[in-house]
Residue frames as qw, qx, qy, qz and C-alpha x, y, z in Angstrom:
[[0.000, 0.889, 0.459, 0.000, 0.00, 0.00, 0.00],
 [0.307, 0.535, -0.105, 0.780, 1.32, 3.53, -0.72],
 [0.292, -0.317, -0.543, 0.721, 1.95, 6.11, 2.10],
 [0.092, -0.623, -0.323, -0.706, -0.97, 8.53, 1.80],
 [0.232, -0.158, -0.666, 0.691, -1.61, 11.03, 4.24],
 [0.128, -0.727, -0.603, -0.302, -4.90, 12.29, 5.35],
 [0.123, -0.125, -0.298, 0.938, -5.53, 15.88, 6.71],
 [0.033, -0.722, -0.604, -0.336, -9.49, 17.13, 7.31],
 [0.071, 0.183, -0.176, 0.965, -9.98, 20.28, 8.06],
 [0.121, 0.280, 0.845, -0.440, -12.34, 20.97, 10.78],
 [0.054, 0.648, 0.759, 0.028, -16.50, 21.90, 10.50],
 [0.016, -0.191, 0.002, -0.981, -17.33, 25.45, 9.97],
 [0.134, 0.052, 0.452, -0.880, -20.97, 24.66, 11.39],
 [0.474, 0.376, -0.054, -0.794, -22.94, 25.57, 8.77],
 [0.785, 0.433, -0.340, -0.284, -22.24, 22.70, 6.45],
 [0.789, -0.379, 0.422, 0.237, -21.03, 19.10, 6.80],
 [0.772, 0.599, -0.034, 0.211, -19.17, 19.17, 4.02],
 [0.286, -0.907, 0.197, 0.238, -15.60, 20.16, 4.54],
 [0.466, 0.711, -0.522, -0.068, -12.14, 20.07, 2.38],
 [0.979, -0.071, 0.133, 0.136, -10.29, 16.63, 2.62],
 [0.392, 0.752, -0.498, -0.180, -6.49, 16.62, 1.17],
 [0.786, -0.512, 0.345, 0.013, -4.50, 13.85, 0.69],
 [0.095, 0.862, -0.494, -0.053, -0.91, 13.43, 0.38],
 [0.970, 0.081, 0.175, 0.148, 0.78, 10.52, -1.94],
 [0.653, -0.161, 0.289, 0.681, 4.77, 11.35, -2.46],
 [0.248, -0.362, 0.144, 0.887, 4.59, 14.72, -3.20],
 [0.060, -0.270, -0.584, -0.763, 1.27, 14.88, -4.99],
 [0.164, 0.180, 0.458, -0.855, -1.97, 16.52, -3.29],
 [0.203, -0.442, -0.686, -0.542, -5.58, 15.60, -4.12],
 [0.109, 0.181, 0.254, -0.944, -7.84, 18.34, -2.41],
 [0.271, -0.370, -0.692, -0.558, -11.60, 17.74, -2.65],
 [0.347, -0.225, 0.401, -0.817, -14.39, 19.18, -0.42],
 [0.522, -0.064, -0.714, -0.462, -16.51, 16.67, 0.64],
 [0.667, -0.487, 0.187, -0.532, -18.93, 15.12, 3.56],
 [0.367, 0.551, -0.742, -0.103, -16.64, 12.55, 5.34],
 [0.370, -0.126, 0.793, -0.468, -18.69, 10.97, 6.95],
 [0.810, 0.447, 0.047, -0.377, -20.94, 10.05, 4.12],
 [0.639, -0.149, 0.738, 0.154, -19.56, 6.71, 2.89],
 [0.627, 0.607, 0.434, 0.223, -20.75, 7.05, -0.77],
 [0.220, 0.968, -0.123, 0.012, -19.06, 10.55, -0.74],
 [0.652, -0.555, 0.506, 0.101, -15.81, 8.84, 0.57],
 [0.709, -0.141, 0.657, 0.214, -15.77, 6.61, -1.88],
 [0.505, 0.790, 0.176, 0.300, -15.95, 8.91, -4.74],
 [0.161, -0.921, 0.355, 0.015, -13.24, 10.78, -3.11],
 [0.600, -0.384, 0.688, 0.137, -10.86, 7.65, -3.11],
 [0.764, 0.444, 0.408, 0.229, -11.74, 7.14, -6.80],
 [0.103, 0.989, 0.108, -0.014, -11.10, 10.28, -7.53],
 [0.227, -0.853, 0.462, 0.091, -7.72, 10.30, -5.79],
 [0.814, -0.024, 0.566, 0.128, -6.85, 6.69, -7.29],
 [0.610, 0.726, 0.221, 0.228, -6.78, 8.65, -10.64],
 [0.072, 0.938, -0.240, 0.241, -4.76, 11.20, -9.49],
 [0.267, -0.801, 0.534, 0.051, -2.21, 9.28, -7.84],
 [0.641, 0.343, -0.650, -0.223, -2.28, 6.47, -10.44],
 [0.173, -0.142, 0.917, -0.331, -2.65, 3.86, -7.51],
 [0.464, -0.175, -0.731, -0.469, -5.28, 1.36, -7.82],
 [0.397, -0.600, -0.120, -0.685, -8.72, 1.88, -6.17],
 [0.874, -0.399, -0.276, -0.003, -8.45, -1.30, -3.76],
 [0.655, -0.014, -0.485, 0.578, -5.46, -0.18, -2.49],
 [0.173, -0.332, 0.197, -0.906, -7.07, 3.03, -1.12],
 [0.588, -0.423, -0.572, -0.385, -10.15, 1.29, 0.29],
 [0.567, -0.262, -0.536, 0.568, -8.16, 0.78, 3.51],
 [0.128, 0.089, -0.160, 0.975, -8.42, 5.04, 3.96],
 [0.461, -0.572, -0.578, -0.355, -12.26, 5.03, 5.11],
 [0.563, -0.715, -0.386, 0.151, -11.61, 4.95, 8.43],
 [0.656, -0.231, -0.139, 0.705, -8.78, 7.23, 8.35],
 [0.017, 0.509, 0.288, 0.811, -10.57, 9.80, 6.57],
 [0.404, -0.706, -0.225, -0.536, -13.38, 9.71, 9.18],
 [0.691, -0.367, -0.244, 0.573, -10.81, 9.59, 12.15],
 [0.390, 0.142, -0.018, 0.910, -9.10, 12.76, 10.90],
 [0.189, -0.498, -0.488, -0.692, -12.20, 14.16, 10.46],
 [0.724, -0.608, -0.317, -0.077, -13.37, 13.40, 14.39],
 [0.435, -0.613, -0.292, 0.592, -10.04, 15.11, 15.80],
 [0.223, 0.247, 0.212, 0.919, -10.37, 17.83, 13.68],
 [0.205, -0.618, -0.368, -0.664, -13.17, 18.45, 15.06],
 [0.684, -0.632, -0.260, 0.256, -12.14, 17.58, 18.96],
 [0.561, -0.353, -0.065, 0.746, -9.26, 20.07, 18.28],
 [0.140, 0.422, 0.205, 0.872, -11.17, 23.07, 16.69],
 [0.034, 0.019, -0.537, 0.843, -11.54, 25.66, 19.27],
 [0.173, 0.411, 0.768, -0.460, -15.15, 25.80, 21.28],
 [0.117, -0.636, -0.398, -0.651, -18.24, 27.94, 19.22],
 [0.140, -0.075, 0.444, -0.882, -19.55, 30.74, 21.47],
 [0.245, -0.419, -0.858, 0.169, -22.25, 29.22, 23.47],
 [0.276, -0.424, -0.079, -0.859, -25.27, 32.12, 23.99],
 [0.045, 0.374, 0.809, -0.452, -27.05, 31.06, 27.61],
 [0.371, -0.464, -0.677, -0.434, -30.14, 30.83, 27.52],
 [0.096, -0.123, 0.564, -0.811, -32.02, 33.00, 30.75],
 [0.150, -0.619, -0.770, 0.025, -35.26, 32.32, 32.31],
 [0.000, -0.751, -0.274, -0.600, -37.53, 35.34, 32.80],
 [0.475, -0.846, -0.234, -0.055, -37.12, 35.57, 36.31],
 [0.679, -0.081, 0.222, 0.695, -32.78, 35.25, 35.72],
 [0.311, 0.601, 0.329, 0.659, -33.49, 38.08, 33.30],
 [0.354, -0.800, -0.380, -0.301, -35.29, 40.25, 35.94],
 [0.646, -0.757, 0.035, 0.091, -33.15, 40.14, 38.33],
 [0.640, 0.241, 0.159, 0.712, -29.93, 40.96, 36.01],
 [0.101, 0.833, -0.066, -0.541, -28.62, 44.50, 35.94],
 [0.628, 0.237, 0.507, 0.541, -28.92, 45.29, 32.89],
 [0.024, -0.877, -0.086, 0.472, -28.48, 49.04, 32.96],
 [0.738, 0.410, 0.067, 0.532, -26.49, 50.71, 29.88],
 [0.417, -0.728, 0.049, 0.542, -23.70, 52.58, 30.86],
 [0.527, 0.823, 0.029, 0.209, -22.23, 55.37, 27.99],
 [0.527, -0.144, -0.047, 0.836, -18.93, 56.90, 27.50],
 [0.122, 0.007, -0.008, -0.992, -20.85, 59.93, 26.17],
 [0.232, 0.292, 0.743, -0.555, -24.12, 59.93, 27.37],
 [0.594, 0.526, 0.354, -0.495, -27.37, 58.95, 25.04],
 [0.385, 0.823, -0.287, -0.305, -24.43, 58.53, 22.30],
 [0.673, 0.302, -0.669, 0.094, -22.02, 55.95, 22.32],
 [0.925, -0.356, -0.020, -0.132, -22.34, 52.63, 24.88],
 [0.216, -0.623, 0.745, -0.098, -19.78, 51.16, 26.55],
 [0.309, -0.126, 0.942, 0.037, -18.83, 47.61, 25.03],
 [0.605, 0.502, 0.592, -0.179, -21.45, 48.16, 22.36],
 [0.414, 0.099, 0.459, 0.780, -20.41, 48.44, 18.53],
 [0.002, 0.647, 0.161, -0.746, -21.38, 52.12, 17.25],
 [0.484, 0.224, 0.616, 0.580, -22.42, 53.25, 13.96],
 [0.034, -0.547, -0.058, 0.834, -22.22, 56.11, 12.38],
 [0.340, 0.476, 0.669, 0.458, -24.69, 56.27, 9.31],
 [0.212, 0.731, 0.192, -0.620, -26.68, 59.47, 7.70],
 [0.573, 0.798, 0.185, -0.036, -27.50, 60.97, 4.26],
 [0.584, 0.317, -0.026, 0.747, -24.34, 62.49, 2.13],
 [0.170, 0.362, -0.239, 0.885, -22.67, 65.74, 3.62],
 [0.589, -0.672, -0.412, -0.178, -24.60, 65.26, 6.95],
 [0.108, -0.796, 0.444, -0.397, -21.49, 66.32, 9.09],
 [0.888, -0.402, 0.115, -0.192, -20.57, 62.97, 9.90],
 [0.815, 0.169, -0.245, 0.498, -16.75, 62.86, 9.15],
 [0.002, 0.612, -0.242, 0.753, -16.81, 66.40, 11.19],
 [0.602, -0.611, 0.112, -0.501, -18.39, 64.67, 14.26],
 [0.924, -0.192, -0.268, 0.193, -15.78, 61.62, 14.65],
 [0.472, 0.360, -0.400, 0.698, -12.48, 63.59, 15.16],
 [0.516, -0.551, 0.039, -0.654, -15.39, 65.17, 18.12],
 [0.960, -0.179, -0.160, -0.141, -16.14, 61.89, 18.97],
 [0.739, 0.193, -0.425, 0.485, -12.21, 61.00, 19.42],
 [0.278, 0.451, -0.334, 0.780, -10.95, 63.93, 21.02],
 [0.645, -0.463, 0.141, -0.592, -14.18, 63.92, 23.60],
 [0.937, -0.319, -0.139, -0.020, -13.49, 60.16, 24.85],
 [0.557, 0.210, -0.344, 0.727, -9.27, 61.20, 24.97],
 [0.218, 0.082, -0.364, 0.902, -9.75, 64.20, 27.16],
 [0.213, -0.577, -0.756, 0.224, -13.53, 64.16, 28.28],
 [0.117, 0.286, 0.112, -0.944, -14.70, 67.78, 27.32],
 [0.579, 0.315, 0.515, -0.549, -18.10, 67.65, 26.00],
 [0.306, 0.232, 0.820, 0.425, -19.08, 65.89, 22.69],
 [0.124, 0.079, -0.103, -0.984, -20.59, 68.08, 20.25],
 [0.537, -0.409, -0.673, -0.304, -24.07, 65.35, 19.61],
 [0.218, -0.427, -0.673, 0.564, -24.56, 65.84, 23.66],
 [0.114, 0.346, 0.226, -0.903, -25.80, 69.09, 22.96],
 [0.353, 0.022, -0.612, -0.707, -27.62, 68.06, 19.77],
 [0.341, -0.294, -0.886, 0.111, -29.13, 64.82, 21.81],
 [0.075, -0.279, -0.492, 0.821, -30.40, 67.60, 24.07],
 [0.218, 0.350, 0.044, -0.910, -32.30, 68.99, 21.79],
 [0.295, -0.293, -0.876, -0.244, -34.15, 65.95, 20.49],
 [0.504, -0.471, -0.410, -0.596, -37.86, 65.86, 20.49],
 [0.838, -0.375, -0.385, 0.091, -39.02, 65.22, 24.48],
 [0.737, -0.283, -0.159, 0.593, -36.42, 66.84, 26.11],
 [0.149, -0.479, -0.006, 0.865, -34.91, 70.46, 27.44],
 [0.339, 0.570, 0.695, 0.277, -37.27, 71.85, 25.21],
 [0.286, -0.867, 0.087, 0.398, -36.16, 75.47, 26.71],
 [0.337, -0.487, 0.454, 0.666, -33.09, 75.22, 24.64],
 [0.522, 0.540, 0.610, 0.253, -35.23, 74.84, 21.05],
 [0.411, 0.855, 0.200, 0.243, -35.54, 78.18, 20.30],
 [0.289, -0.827, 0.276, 0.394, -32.18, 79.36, 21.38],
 [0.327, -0.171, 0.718, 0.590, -30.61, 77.80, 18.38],
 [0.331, 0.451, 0.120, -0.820, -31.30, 79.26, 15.36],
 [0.738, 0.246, 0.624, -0.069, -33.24, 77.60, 12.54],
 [0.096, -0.310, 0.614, 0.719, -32.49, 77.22, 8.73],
 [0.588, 0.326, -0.107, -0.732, -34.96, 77.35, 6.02],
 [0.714, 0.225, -0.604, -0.273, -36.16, 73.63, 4.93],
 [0.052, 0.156, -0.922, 0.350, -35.27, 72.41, 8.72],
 [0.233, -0.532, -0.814, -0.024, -38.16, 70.69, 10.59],
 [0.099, -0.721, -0.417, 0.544, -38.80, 74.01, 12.85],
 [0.134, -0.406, 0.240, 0.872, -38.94, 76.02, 9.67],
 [0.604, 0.493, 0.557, -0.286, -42.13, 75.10, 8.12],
 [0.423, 0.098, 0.524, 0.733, -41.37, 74.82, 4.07],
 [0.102, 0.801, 0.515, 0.288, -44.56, 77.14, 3.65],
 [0.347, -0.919, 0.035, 0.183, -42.54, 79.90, 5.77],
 [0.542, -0.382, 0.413, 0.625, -39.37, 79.26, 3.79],
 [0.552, 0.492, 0.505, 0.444, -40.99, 79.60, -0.17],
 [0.054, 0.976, -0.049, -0.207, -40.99, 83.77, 0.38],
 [0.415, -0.666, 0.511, 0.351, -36.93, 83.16, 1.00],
 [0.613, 0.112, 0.665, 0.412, -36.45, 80.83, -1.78],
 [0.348, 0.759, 0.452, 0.313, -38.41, 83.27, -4.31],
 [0.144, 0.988, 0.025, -0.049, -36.73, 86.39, -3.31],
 [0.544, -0.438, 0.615, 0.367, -33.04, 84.52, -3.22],
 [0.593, 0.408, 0.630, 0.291, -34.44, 83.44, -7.00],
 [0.053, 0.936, 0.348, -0.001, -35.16, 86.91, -7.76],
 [0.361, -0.843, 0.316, 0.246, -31.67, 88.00, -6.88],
 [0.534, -0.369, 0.589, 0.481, -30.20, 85.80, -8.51],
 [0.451, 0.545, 0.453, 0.543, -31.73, 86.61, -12.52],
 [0.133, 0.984, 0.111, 0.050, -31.28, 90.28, -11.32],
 [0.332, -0.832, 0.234, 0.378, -28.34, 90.00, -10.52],
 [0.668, 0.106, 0.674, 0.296, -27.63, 88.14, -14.21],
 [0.377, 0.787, 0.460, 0.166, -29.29, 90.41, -16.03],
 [0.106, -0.927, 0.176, 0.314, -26.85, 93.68, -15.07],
 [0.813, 0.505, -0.149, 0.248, -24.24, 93.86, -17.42],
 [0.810, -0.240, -0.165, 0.510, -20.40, 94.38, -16.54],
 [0.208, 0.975, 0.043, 0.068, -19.02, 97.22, -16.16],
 [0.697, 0.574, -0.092, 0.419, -16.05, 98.71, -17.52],
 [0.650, -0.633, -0.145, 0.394, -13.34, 99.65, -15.21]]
């Protein structure tokens, strides 16, 4: 019998299937396959009989070594995270407060994303974001967060509004827009003067 070596690479989880290789004097047959399925096995072992010109009966003997390899590959790939399971009353009696580095804005030990429309000011609010969790002066969204619906509602009309915002009704902006329009074909229409 030739010297063939077997190597399985462990389970990803999802699929039994998984990559086989074996290794006859310096050739490699590599085939993905389920190695515990006997009919797949034995299309693997044909397979490789072609490819390392050995006849098939002398592979036959690699069955069990396939699905050995296969069983400590999987006793020696590393644990899956395990999610407990809580009962309701386990639950209840958890703190499960959330604690922030900047309050109402980014969690502690919780991934963060930073999404929004184009030119929303959101590459102008991370270097914020940095420099407020280095040296803890105030983040510039704390004051914004403030001024979410529900809250300090005092501080709404200190900040001033822009035509097209939500406190700027669009029927209270169309004057602005039409006399900004107005300006701008009068100011098209003058010709250049000569210096």
């Amino acid at each position: 019998m030739p010297d063939i070596t077997v190597r399985v690479e462990p389970s990803n989880g999802r699929s039994p299937r998984r990559v086989v290789k074996l290794l006859c004097g310096g050739v490699e047959h590599v085939d993905t396959i389920d190695p515990m399925s006997g009919f797949e096995r034995d299309r693997l072992l044909d397979r490789a009989s072609q490819r390392f010109a050995q006849p098939r009966h002398l592979l036959a003997c690699l069955h069990d070594s396939i699905v050995k390899a296969a069983q400590q590959a999987d006793s020696a790939a590393p644990e899956k995270i395990a999610f407990p399971g809580y009962r309701l009353a386990e639950l209840k009696a958890m703190d499960l407060t959330v604690r922030y580095y900047i309050e109402n804005v980014m969690a502690q030990n919780q991934p963060l994303v930073v999404a929004g429309a184009k030119k929303t000011l959101k590459t102008n609010l991370l270097p914020d974001l940095g420099i407020s969790l280095a040296t803890e002066p105030p983040f510039a969204s704390a004051v914004i967060a403030s001024l979410l619906p529900g809250q300090a509602s005092g501080l709404v009309n200190t900040v001033p509004a822009f035509p097209g915002s939500a406190r700027y009704p669009a029927q209270r902006s169309l004057p602005i827009v039409a006399r900004q329009r107005k300006a701008s074909r009068q100011s098209r229409k003058r010709p250049l003067q000569a210096e």
